[in-house]
N, CA and C atoms as a LAMMPS dump frame, in Angstrom:
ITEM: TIMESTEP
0
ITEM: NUMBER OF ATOMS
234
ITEM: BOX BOUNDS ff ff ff
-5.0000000000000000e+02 5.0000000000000000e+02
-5.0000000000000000e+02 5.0000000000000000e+02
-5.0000000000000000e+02 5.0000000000000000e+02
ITEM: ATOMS id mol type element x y z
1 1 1 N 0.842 -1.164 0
2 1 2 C 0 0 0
3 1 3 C 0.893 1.234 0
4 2 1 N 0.844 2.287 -0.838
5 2 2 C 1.829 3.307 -0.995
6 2 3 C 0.902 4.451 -0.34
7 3 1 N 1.503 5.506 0.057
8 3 2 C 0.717 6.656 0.709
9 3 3 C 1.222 7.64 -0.489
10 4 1 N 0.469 8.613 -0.395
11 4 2 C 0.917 9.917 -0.961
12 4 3 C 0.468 11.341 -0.21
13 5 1 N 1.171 12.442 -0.67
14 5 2 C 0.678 13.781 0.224
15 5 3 C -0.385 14.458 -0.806
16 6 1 N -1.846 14.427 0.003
17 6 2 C -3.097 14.925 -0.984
18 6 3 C -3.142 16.623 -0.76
19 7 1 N -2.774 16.911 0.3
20 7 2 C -2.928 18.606 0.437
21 7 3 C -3.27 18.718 2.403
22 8 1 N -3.45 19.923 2.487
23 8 2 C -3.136 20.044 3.857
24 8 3 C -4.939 20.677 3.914
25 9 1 N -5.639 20.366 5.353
26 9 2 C -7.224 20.54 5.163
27 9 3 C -7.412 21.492 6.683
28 10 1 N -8.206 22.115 6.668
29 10 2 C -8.169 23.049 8.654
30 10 3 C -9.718 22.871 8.822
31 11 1 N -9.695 22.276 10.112
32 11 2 C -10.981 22.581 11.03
33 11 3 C -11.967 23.843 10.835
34 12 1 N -13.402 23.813 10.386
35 12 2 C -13.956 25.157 10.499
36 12 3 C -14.208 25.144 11.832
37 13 1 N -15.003 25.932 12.489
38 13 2 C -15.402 26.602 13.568
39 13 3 C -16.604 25.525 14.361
40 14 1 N -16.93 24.481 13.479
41 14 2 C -17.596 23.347 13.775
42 14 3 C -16.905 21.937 13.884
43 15 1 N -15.747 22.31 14.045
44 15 2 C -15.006 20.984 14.118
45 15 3 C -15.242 20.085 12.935
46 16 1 N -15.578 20.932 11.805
47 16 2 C -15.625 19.774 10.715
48 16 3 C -14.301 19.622 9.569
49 17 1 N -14.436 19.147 8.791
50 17 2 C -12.984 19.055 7.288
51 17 3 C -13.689 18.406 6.19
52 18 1 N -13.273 19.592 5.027
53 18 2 C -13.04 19.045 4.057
54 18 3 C -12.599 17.915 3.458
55 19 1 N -12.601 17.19 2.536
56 19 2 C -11.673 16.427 2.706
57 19 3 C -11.168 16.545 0.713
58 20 1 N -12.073 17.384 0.518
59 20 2 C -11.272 18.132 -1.067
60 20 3 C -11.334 16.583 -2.22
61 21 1 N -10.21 16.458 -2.75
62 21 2 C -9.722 15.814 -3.418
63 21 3 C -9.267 14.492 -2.993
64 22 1 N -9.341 14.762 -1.29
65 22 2 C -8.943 13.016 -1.2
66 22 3 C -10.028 11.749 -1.305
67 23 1 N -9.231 10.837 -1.319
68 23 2 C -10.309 9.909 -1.038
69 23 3 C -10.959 9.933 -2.245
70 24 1 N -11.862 8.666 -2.436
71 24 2 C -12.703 8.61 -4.074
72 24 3 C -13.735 8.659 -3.831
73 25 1 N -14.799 9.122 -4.554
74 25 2 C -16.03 9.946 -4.914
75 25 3 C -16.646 8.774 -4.08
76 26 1 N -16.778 7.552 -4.365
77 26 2 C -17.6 6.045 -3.848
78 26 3 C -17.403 5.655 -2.424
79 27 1 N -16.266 6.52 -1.896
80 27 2 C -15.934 6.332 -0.095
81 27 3 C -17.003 7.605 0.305
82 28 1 N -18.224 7.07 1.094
83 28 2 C -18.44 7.922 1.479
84 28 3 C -19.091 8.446 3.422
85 29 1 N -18.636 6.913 4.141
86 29 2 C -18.869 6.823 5.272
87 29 3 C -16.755 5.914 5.539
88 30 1 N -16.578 7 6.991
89 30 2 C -15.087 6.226 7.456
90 30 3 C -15.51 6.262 9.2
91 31 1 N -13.972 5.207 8.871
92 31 2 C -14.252 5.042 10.319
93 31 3 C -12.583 5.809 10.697
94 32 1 N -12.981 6.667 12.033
95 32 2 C -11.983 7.608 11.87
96 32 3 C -11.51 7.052 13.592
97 33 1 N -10.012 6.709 13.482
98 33 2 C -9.437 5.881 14.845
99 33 3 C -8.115 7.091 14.922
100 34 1 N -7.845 7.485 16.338
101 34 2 C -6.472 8.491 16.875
102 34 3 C -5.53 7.678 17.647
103 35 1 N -4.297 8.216 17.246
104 35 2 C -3.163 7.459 18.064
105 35 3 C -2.95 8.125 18.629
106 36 1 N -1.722 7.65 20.253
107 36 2 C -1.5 8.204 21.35
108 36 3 C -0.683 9.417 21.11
109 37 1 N -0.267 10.198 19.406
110 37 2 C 0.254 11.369 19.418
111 37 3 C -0.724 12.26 18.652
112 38 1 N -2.147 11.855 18.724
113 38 2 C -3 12.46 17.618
114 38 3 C -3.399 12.46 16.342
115 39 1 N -3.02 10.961 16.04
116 39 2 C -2.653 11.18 14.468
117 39 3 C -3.859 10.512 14.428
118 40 1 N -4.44 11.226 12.999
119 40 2 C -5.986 10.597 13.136
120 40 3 C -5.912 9.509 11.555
121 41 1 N -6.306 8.539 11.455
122 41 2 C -6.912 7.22 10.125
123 41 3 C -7.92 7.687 10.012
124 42 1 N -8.386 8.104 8.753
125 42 2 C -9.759 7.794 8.262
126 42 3 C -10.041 6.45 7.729
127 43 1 N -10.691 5.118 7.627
128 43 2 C -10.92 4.062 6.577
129 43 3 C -11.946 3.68 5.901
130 44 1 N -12.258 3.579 5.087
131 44 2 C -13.158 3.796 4.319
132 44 3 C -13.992 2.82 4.464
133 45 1 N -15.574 2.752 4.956
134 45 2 C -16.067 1.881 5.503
135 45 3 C -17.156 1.172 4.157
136 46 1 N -17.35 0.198 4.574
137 46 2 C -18.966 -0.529 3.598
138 46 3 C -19.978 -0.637 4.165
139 47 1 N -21.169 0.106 4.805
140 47 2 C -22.282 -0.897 5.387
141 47 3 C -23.505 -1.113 4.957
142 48 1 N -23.772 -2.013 5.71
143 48 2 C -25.22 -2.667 5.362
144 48 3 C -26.276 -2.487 6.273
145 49 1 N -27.184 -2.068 5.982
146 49 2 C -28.217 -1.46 6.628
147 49 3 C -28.755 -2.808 7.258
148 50 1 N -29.056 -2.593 8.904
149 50 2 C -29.667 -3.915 9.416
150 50 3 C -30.48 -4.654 8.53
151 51 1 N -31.556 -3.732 8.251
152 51 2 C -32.467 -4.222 7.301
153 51 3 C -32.713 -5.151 6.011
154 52 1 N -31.05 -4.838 5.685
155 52 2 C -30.414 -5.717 4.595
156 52 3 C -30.227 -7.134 5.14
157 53 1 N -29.171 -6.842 6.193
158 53 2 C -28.407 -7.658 6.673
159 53 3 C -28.703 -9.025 6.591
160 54 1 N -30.921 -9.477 7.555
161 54 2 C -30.464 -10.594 7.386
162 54 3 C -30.357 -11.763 6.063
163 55 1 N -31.224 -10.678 4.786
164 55 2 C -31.502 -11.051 3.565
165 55 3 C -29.993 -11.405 2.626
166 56 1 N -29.134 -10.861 2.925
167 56 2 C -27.726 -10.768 2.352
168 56 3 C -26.994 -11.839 2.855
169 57 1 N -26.984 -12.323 4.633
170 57 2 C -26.605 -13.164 4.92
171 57 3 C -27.347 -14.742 4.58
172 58 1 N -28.438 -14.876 4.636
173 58 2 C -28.929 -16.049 3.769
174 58 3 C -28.689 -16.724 2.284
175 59 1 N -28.927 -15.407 1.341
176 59 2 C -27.821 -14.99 0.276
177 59 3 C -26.703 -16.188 0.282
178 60 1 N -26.256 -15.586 1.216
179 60 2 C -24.808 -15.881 1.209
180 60 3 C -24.631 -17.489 1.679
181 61 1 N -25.374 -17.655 2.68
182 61 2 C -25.247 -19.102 3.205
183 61 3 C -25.678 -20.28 2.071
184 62 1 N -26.852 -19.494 1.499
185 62 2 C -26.922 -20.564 0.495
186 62 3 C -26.258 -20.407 -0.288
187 63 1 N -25.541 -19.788 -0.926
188 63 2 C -24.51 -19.52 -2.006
189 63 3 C -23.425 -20.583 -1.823
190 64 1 N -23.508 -20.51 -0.721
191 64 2 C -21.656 -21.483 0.332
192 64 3 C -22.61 -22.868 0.284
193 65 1 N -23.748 -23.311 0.801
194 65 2 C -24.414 -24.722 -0.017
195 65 3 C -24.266 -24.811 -0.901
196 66 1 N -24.946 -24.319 -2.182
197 66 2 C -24.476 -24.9 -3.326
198 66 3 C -23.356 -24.436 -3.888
199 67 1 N -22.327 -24.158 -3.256
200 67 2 C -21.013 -24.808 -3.889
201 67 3 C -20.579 -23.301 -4.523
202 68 1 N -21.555 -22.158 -5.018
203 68 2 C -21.098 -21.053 -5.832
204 68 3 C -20.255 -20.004 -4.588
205 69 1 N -19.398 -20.284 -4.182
206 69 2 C -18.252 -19.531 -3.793
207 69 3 C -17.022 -19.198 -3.487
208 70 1 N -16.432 -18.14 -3.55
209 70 2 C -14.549 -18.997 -4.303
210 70 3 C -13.946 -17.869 -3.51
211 71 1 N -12.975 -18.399 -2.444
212 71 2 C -12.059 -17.739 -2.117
213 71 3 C -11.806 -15.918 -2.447
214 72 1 N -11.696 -15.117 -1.577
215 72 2 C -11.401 -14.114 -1.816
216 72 3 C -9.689 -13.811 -2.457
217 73 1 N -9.435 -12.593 -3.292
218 73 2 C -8.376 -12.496 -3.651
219 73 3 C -7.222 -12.265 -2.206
220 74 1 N -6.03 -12.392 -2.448
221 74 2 C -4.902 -11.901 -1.068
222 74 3 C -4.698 -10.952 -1.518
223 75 1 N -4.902 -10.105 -0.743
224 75 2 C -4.264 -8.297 -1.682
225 75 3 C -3.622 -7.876 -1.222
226 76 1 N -2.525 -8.751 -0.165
227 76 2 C -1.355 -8.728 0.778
228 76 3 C -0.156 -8.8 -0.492
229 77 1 N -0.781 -9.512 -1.692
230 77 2 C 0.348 -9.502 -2.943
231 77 3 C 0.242 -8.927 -3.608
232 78 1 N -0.718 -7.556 -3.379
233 78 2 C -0.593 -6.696 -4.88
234 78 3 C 0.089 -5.685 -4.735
């Protein structure tokens, strides 16, 4: 995973940020974690509305019965 420098962003008066140009148009909920010198992660989250949830997980279970499901990629090698 390579980092790059996107631009520098300031707090308005509501404690909120821009976030401009970073990040891609399709990220649009993060989960934002601080380390013990302040440094803040944004990560870019996926969710599923309870409501979904338990319809997606059945989905899925039967998918893994009949046999239609294949290993996720390792993207530890890309």
């Amino acid at each position: 995973m390579s980092e790059h420098y996107v631009g520098d962003v300031e707090v308005d008066s509501r404690r909120r940020i821009s976030l401009g140009r970073a990040g891609k148009k399709e990220h649009t909920r993060y989960r934002v974690e601080e380390d013990d010198m302040g440094v803040l992660t944004l990560t870019p989250l996926i969710t599923v509305p309870v409501t979904a949830l338990d319809a997606r997980l059945r989905k899925a279970v039967t998918q893994a019965e009949e046999g239609k499901v294949r290993p996720r990629p390792d993207k530890t090698r890309m």
